[in-house]
C-alpha positions in Angstrom: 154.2 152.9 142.5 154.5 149.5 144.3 151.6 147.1 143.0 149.5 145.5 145.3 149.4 141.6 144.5 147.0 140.9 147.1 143.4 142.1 148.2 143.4 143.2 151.8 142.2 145.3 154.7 144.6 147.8 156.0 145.9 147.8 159.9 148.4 150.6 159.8 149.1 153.6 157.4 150.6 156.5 157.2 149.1 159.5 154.4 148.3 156.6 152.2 147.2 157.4 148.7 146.0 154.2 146.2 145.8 154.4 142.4 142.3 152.4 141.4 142.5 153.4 138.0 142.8 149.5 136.9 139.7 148.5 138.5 137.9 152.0 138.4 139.2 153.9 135.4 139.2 156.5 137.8 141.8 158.8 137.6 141.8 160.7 140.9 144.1 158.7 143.8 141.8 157.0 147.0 143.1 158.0 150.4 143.0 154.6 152.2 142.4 155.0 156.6 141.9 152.8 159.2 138.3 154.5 159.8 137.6 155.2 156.2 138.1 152.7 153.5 140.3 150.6 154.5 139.9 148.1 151.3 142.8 147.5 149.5 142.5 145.9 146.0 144.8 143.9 143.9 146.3 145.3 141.0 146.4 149.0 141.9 149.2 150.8 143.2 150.7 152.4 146.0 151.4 156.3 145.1 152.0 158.4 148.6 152.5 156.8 152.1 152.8 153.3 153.2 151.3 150.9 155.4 150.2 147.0 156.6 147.6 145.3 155.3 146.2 141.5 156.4 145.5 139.7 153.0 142.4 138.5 152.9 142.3 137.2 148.6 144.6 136.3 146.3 144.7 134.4 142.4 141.4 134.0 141.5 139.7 135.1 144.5 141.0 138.2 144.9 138.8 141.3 142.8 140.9 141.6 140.0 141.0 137.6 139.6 137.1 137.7 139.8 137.4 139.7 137.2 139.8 138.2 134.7 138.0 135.5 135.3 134.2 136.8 134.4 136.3 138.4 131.1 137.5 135.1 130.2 134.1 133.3 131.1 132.5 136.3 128.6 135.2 135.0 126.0 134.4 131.3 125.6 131.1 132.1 125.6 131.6 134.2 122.2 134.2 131.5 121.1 131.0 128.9 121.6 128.4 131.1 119.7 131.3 131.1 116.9 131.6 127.5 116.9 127.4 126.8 116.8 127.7 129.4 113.6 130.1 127.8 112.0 
């Protein structure tokens, strides 16, 4: 259950099984492989296996940053239509 903090490209695993469910809302865990998807996104977790990843995004940058930041970007923009109402 470890959570990823980082978004990253896997270099070594072993039987490694991801929980995207955060990003996704998919349910089913991702089998993560050198040859096969080797993407590893922030804020899901680990739930079989292990492995090394090199990080390639982090904070903001990183797919979950992207999109806590296009959320918060969709929330001002309602707070300013409130404001021009008002």
């Amino acid at each position: 259950g470890d959570l990823l903090p980082a978004d990253g490209v896997l270099i070594q695993g072993n039987d490694l099984k991801i929980d995207e469910s955060a990003l996704t809302g998919e349910s089913d865990h991702v089998r993560k492989s050198l040859d096969k998807d080797p993407l590893l996104l922030s804020g899901t977790h680990v739930m079989e296996g292990s492995g090394r990843m090199v990080v390639t995004a982090v904070g903001v940058n990183s797919q979950s940053g992207i999109i806590f930041t296009l959320l918060g970007a969709a929330g001002d923009d309602e707070d300013d239509s409130k404001d021009r109402k008002g």
